[in-house]
N, C-alpha and C positions, 0 to 999 in steps of 0.2 A: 505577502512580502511586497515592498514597495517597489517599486521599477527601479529606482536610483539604489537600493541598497542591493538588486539583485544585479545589476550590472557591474555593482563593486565587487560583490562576490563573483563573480563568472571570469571577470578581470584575476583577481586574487588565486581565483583556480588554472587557471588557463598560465598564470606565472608559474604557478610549482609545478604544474604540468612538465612545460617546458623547460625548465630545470632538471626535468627528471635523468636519470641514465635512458638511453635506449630500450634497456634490456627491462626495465622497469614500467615500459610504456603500455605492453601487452598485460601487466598486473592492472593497469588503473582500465584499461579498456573492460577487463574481466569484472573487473568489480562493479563499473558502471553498467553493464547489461545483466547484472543479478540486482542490482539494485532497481534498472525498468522492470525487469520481469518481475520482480517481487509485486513491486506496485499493480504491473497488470494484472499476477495472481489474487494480489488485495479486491482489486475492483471488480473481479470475478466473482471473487467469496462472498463480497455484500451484494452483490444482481442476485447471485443464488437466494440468496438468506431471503432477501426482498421480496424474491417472487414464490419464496415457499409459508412465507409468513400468513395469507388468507388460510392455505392446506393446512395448517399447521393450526391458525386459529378456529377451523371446524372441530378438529378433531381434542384440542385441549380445554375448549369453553363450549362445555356441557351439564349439567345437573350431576350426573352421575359421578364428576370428577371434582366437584364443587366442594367438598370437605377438603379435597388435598390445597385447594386456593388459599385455604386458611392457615395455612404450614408455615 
């Protein structure tokens, strides 16, 4: 995303933000830290994947398994 259109959006959110009721403010704070944590869970899941992928290619490229490749 480009610097100019993300400061137009952060502008754009930061107005409805501040629009909001009070009591509305602690919904958009919730949602914004499930929405970090997701991302940080995302970026867990593929470090995992990442560093299980060598393990994973001993044990899947083999001879022996070599008919199922053709499936």
């Amino acid at each position: 995303m480009k610097e100019e259109t993300k400061v137009v959006l952060e502008q754009s959110l930061l107005e409805k933000i501040r629009s909001l009721p009070p009591e509305k403010l602690a919904e958009v704070e919730d949602f914004v830290d499930f929405l970090r944590h997701r991302e940080v869970d995302r970026r867990l899941s593929r470090a995992a994947t990442k560093l299980s992928e060598e393990s994973f290619r001993r044990i899947w490229d083999n001879p022996d398994d070599a008919d199922y490749d053709q499936l």
